[in-house]
C-alpha positions in Angstrom: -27.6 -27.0 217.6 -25.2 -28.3 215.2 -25.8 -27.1 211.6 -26.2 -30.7 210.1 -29.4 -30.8 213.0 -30.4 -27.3 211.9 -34.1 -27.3 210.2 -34.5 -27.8 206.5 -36.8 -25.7 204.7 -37.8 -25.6 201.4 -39.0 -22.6 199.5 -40.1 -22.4 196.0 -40.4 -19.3 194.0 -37.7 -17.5 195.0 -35.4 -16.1 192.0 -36.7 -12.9 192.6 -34.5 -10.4 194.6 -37.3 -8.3 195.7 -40.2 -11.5 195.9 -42.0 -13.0 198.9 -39.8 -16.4 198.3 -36.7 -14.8 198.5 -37.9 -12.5 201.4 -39.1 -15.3 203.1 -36.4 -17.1 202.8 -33.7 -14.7 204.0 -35.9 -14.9 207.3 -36.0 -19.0 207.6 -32.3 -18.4 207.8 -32.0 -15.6 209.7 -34.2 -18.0 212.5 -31.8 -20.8 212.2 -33.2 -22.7 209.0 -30.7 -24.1 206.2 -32.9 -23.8 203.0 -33.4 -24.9 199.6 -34.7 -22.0 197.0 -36.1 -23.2 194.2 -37.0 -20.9 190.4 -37.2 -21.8 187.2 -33.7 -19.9 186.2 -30.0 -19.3 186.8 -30.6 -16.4 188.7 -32.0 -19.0 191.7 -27.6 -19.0 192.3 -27.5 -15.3 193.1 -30.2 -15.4 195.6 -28.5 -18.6 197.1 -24.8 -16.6 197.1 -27.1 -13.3 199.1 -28.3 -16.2 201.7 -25.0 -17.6 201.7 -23.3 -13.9 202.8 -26.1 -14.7 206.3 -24.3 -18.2 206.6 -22.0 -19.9 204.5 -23.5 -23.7 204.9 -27.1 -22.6 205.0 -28.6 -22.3 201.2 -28.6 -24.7 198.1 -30.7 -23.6 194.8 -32.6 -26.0 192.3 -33.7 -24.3 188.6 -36.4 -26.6 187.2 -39.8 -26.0 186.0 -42.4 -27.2 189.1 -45.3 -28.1 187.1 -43.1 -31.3 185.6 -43.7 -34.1 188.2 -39.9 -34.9 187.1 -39.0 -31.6 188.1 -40.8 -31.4 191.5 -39.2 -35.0 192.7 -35.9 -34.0 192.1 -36.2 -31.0 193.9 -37.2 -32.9 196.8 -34.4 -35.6 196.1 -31.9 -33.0 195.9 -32.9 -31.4 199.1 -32.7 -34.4 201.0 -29.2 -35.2 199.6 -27.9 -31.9 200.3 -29.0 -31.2 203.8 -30.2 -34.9 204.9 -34.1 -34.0 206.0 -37.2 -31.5 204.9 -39.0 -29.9 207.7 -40.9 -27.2 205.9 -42.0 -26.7 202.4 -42.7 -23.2 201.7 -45.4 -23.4 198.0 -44.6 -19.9 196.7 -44.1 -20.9 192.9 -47.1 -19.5 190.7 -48.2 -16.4 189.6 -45.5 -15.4 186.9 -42.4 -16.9 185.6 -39.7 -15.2 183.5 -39.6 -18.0 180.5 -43.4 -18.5 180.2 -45.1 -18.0 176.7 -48.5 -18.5 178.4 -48.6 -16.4 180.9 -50.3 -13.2 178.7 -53.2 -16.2 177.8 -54.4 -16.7 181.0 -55.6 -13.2 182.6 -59.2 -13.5 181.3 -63.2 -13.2 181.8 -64.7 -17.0 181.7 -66.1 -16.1 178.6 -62.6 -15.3 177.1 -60.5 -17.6 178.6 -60.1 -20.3 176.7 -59.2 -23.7 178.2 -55.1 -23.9 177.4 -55.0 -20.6 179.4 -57.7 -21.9 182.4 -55.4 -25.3 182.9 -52.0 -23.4 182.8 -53.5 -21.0 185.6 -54.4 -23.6 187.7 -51.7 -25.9 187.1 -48.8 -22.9 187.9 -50.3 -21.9 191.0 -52.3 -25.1 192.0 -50.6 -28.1 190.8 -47.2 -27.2 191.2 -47.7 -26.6 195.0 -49.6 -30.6 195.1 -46.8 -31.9 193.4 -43.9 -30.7 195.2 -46.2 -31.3 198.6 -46.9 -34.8 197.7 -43.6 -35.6 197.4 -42.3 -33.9 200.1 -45.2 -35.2 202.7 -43.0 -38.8 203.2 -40.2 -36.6 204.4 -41.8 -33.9 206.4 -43.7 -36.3 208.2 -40.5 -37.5 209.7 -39.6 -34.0 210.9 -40.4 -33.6 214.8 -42.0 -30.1 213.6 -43.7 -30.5 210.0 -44.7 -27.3 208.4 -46.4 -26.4 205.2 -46.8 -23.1 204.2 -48.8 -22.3 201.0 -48.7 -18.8 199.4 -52.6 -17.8 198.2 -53.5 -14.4 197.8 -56.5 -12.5 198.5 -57.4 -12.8 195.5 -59.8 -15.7 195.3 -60.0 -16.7 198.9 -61.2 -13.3 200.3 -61.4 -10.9 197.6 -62.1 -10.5 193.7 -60.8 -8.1 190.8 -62.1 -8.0 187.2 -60.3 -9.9 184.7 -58.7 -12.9 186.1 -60.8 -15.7 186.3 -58.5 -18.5 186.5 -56.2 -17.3 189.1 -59.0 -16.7 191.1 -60.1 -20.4 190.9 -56.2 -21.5 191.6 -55.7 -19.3 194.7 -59.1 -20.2 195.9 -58.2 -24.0 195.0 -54.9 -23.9 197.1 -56.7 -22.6 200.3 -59.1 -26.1 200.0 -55.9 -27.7 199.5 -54.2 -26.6 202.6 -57.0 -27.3 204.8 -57.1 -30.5 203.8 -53.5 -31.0 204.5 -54.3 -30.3 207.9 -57.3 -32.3 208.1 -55.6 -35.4 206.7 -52.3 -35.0 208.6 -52.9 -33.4 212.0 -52.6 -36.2 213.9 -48.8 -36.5 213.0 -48.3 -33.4 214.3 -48.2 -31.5 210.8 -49.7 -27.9 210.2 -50.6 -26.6 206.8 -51.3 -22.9 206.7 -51.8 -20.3 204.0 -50.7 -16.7 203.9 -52.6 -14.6 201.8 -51.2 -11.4 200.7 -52.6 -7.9 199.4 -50.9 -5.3 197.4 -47.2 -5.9 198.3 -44.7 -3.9 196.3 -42.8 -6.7 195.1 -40.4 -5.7 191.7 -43.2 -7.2 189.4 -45.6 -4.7 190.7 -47.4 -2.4 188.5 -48.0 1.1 188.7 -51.5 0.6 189.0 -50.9 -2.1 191.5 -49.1 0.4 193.9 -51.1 3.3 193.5 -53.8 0.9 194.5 -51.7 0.3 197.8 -51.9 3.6 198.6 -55.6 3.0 199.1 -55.8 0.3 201.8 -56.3 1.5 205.3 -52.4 1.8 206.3 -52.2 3.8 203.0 -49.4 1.9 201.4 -48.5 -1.5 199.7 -46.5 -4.3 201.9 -43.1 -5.2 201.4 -42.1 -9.0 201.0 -40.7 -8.6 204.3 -43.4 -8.2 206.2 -45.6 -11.4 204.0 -41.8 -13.3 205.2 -42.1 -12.9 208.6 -45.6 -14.1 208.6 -44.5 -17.3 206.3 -41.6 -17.7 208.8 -43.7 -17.8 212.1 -46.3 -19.8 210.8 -42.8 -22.6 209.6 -41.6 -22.3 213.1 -42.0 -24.6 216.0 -43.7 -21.9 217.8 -46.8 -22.2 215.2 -47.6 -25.5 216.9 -51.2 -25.5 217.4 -51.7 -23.4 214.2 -52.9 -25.6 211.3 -55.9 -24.7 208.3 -55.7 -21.4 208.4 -55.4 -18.6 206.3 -53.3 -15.8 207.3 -53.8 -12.5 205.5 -51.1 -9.6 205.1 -53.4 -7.2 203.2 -53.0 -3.7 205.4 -56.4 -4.1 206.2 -58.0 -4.0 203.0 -60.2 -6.6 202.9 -61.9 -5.0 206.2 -62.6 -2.1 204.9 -66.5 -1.2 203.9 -66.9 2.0 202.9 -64.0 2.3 199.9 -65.9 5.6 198.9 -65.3 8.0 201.7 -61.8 6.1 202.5 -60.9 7.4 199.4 -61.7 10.8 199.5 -60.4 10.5 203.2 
């Protein structure tokens, strides 16, 4: 396969060296994808030169901010300019971002969050991934293997801490979302899959974030790597008859009943 036929995948939230986005990314590649990484700043072009070093023709890098709707169509435009087709949109933006004055609003009970903090939750790590979905669905939907891959958490869908009310909601809101991707376009032959990750020891980790990794059933937090290779498989051609589901890369934890005597195990 010639590298203008080569799959184009699209993965946002990926400035981070040691993130899932970039992770993921490095993988796509690795299986033959050229890829777009998307952040919201300059250090997007240092990841892109790292995926460059795997092959030279292979990356591009767009710094915008994804909850614009200016933002998110020009990071499809730009895509499709550069590598001529999208074939699988990777939603990883949300959580944190390095220039955002918010961000220490929105970790709150409901009776302390206050609605500015609630609607930038949900529109970081909700909306962005509808708006750069929407206007990437024309394009996928011409791909002979359309894949969307939205990054949730356990958090929300499966599990719960104290604290964080609006993330919750957004991560819980983004599995609904997925499912009905694949509800509305199965019949074209798209999936839409979620991955759902635990405690992974990504740089933005806490201390108390990994010592809670050391709690789950392997013992230990996950690496980005190992939430990549799950985001890769499910953008493969090989993930055919995969669509709605949530994948979770937790170590176990959200199996495990008795906490108590794991703990003291």
């Amino acid at each position: 396969m010639s590298s203008n036929e080569s799959p184009v995948a699209i993965v946002t939230g990926a400035g981070a060296a040691d993130g899932i986005g970039f992770a993921a990314a490095r993988q796509l590649v690795d299986s033959g994808f050229r890829v777009m990484i998307a952040a919201t700043t300059d250090r997007i072009r240092e990841r892109a030169a790292e995926l460059a070093q795997i092959h030279p023709d292979a990356s591009a890098s767009f710094i915008g901010d994804l909850t614009s709707e200016t933002a998110a169509t020009d990071l499809i435009s730009q895509t499709v300019a550069k590598f001529g087709r999208i074939d699988a949109l990777v939603n990883n933006a949300g959580m944190t971002s390095q220039h955002d004055p918010l961000s220490d609003r929105e970790a709150a009970t409901a009776i302390d969050l206050d609605r500015t903090g609630w609607e930038h939750s949900l529109t970081r790590n909700l909306t962005t991934a509808f708006l750069v979905t929407r206007a990437a669905l024309p394009h996928l939907l011409n791909s002979p293997h359309p894949r969307i891959v939205n990054v949730a958490s356990v958090s929300g869908p499966v599990l719960a801490f104290r604290g964080d009310v609006g993330y919750h909601a957004a991560k819980s809101g983004l599995v609904g979302f997925t499912r009905a991707l694949a509800a509305d376009h199965a019949a074209e032959g798209l999936t839409a899959n979620a991955v759902a990750p635990g405690w992974i020891h990504t740089g933005s980790a806490t201390a108390e974030e990994i010592e809670l990794g050391k709690q789950v059933p392997m013992r230990r937090s996950g690496t980005p790597a190992e939430v990549g290779a799950a985001i890769s498989f499910l953008a493969s051609p090989a993930a055919s008859y995969i669509t709605g589901q949530v994948i979770v890369v937790d170590g176990g934890n959200s199996i495990q009943e008795d906490r108590a005597t794991l703990s003291l195990s």
